[in-house]
N, C-alpha and C positions, 0 to 999 in steps of 0.2 A: 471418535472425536468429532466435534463441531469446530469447523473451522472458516470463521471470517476474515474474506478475503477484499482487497480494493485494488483496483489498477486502471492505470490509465491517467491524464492530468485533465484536470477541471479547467473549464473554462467559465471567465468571472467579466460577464458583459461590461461595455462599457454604453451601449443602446442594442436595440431588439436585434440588428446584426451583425455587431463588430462584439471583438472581447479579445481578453488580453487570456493566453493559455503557454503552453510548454509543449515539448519537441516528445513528449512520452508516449510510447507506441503500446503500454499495456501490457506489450509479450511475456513480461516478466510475471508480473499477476495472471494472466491466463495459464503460464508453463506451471504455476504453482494450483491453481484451481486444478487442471490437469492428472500432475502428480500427486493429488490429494485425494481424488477421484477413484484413481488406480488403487489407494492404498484401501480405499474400503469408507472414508472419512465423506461426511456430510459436508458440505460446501456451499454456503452463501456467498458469491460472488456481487460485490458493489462497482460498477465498473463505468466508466464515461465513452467507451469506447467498444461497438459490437463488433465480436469475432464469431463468422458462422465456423470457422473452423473448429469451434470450442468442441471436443464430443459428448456428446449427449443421450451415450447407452446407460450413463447410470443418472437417469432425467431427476428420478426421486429422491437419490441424495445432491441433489445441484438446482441451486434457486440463482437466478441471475435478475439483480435489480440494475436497473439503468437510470444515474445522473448525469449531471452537468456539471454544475457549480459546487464550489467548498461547502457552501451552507448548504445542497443537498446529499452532498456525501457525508457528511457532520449526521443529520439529522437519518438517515439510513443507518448508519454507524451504529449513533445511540439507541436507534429500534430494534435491532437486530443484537447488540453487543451482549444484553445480560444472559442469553444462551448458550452462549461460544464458549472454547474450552482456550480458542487460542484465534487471535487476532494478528493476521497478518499486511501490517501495511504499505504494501508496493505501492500504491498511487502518489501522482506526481500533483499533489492538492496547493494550491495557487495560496503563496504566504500573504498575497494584498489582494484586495476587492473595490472595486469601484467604489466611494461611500454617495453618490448619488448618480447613478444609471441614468440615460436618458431615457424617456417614456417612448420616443420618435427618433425615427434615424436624422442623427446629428449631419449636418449637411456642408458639404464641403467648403472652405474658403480659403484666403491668402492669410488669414490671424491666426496667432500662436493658438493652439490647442493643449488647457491644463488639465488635465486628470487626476483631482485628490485619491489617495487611497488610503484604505484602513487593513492593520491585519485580520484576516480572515483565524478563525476557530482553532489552537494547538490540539486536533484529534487525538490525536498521538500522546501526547501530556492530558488531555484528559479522560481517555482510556483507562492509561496508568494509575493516575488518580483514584481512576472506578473498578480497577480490577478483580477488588476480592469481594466486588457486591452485588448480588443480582444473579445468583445462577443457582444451579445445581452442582454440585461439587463432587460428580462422576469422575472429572479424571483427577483431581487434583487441584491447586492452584493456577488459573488462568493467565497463560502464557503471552504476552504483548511483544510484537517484534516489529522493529522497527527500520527502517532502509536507507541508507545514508548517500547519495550521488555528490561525490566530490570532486574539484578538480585539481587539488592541490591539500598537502596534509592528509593525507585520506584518514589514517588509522585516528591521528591525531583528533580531527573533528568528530568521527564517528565517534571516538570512544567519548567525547566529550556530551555527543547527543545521548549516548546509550546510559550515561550518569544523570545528564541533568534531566530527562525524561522517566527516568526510571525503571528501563525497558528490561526487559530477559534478557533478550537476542539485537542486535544490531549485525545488519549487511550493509556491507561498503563495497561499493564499483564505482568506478568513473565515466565520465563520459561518453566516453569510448562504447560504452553499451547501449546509447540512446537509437533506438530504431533499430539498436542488430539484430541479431539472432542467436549471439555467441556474447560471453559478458566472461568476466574475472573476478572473483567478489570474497574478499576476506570476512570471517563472523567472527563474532566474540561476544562472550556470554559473560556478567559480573564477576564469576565467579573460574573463567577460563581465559587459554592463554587464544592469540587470534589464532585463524586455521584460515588457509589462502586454500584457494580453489584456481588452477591456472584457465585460461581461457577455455572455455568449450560452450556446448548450446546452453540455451537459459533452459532446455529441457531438462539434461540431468543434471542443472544446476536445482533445479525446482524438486527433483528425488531424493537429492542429497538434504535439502532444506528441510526436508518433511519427514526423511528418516531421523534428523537428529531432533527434530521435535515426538518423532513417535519413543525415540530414546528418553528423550526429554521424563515423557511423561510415564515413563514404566511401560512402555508399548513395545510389542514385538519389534523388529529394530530392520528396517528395509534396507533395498540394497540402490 
């Protein structure tokens, strides 16, 4: 299976050294690049954030591109998406963007400072959109999942992005997992009931994730 993977949060300049970004440490997307790795699965990782820790014994199934910004994780996305069998999206991609950056670092003063913003690219919704287009059709119908960090309502919102997205799979964690190294995260699929996973590492949370996708897809079924 080919599997595109994103992690990590975008940051969306506001001049050549300031920008506005999020508290996302990536771990989440790397423990799945990882357990994806193990399982035998090709792995295009799109990531904002380099981990040498990543291992890199199976180099030839593992491509790692490096962005910044929503519009270059957007635009890697779209490059890479019509060959995946399954699209995994952990990155923490910045819902506003600057709509005019400064060319030169903005210089300090005692005046209010406004910052227009525009929303940046629904990846995610237009994945979904393009999911049954552009591939070779080896494993099946391609698998879009999507990640929901909430702090409030969890199931509630999740399930609401997992419809109005049109996803497979939706993961739902809180807060609580930004920077860990341990997360809680219930899934649910259109057609299932949710399944809670109680706290533990985002490592065998990242095997348990990729075994029910290898389920998913008629695949030998990991542990």
């Amino acid at each position: 299976m080919r599997i595109l993977i994103t992690a990590g949060g975008t940051r969306e300049y506001i001049d050549p050294v300031r920008f506005i970004s999020n508290a996302s440490s990536g771990k989440m997307g790397f423990a799945l690049a990882q357990a994806a790795l193990a399982a035998g699965h090709q792995v295009i990782l799109i990531t904002t954030i380099e981990n040498s820790k990543l291992k890199t014994q199976n180099s030839k199934l593992l491509k790692v591109i490096k962005v910044e910004t929503a519009a270059e994780m957007f635009k890697a996305v779209k490059k890479h998406f019509p060959r995946c069998d399954c699209l995994l999206m952990a990155a923490a991609v910045a819902d506003y963007t600057p709509v005019h950056p400064a060319k030169t670092k903005i210089k300090s003063s005692k005046n209010v400072l406004t910052i227009k913003l525009k929303p940046t690219v629904d990846i995610l919704k237009w994945a979904s959109k393009h999911k049954n287009e552009s591939r070779a059709m080896s494993h099946g119908p391609r698998i879009i999942v999507g990640f929901a960090l909430e702090d409030k309502n969890i199931r509630l919102n999740a399930q609401k992005k997992l419809k109005e997205k049109n996803l497979d799979m939706i993961i739902a964690n809180t807060t609580d997992s930004i920077g860990s190294e341990r997360s809680s995260v219930q899934i649910k699929t259109p057609r299932t009931k949710w399944l809670k996973f109680p706290q533990t590492s985002k490592t065998i949370i990242a095997k348990r994730i990729i075994s029910l996708l290898d389920f998913r897809l008629g695949m030998p079924y990991g542990t």
